[in-house]
C-alpha positions, -999 to +999 in steps of 0.1 A: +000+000+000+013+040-006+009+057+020+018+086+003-002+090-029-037+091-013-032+111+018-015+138-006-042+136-028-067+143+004-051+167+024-050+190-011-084+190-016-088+215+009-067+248+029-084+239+056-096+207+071-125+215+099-119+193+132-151+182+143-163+167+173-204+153+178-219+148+203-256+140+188-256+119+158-287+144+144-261+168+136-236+152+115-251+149+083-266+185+083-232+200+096-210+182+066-238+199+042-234+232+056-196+225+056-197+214+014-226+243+008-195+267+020-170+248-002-150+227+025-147+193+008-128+173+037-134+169+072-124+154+103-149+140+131-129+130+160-130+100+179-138+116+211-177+112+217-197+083+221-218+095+190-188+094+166-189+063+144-224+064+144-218+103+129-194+092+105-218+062+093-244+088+087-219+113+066-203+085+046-239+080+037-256+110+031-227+137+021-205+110-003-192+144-016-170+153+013-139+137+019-145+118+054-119+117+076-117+099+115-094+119+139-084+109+174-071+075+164-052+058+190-040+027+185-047+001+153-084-012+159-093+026+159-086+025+124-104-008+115-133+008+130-133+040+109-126+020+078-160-003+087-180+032+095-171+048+061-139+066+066-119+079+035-089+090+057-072+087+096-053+112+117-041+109+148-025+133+175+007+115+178+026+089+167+036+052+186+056+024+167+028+005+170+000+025+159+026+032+124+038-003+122-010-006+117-015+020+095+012+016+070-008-018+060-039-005+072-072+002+054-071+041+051-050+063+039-032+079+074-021+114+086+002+105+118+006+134+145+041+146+150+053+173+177+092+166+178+122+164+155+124+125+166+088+117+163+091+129+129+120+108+120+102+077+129+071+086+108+094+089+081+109+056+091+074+042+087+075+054+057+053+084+060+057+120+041+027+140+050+024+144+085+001+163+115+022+189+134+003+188+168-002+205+191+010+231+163+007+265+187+019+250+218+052+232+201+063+268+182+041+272+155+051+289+124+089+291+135+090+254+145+080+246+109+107+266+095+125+253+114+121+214+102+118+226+068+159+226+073+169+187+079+131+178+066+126+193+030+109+169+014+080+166+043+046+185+039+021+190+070-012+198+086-003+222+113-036+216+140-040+233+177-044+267+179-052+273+144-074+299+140-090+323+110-068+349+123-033+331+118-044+301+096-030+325+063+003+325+082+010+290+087-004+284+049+021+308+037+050+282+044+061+261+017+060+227+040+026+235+049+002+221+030-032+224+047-041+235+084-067+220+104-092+238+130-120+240+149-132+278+144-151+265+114-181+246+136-180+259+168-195+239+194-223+265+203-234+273+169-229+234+161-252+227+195-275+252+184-278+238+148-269+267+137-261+253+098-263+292+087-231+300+109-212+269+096-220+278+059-206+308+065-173+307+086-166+277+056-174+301+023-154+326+042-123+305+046-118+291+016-122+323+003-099+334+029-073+309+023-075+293-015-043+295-026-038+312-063-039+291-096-002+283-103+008+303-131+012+285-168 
């Protein structure tokens, strides 16, 4: 299996990746059609809630459009259950030799969290190239990426934790950044709320926000 090819075709689809977490299964499949209404076409629902693989059955149904992924994975049947609820994709928040060892052979496609120079080294090992940078604000943030673009050129990441609409252009900006993840696109009161309006909008806002220009020909 690559690990490569189809987690870079993913993670381009979008600027941004919205992290979701649900808590009531009713509002998945209205949320992800608020989310591809405002043009986000990938999405992460975390594996944090009780009401998460029943949420991700219920997107992978109804909203085929949007690139499904399953965050929060811990360890290797987290991603066999993902894969059986519909998943396209996996991320996790860090990285263990075991969970890598799972998800090179695995059955989705797999973003592992990095936070270190050595954690990165044995993704890489793993044979991984694309790669979470989490927690991205509490680890250095834009100057920690510069900083691994030195000894890691060839690596592209999703910079997640403490990305916001305010600073999400910044970390974009940087060559070994490929996409950002973040919460600010459903938050949890308009998400509680149903508030589908508010999502719509905070999602046409950053893409517009955020799209990256046409390369020229």
């Amino acid at each position: 299996m690559s690990v490569a090819r189809p987690i870079a075709s993913i993670v381009a689809a979008s600027p941004v990746i919205p992290v979701v977490t649900i808590t009531d299964v009713a509002h998945a499949v209205p949320l992800a059609k608020a989310l591809v209404r405002g043009g986000i076409r990938v999405v992460e629902v975390t594996l944090r809630t009780g009401a998460a693989l029943k949420a991700i059955e219920a997107i992978a149904k109804e909203v085929p459009e949007i690139l499904l992924g399953v965050g929060t994975v811990l360890k290797a049947s987290d991603l066999h259950d993902a894969a059986r609820a519909g998943a396209a994709f996996a991320i996790s928040p860090g990285s263990t030799p075991a969970l890598l060892a799972a998800a090179k052979d695995g059955p989705l496609p797999f973003l592992p969290g990095v936070a270190t120079p050595s954690e990165i080294m044995q993704a890489v090992d793993a044979g991984f190239d694309h790669l979470k940078f989490f927690p991205a604000a509490a680890f250095g943030g834009t100057d920690a990426l510069k900083a691994f673009a030195g000894p890691f050129p060839s690596l592209l990441f999703c910079p997640t934790g403490g990305i916001s609409a305010d600073n999400a252009a910044r970390y974009l900006a940087l060559p070994n950044v490929v996409c950002v993840g973040g919460s600010w696109l459903t938050p949890a009161a308009a998400v509680a709320a149903g508030d589908w309006t508010q999502v719509e909008r905070l999602a046409r806002e950053a893409v517009a926000n955020l799209a990256r220009p046409a390369p020229a020909h």
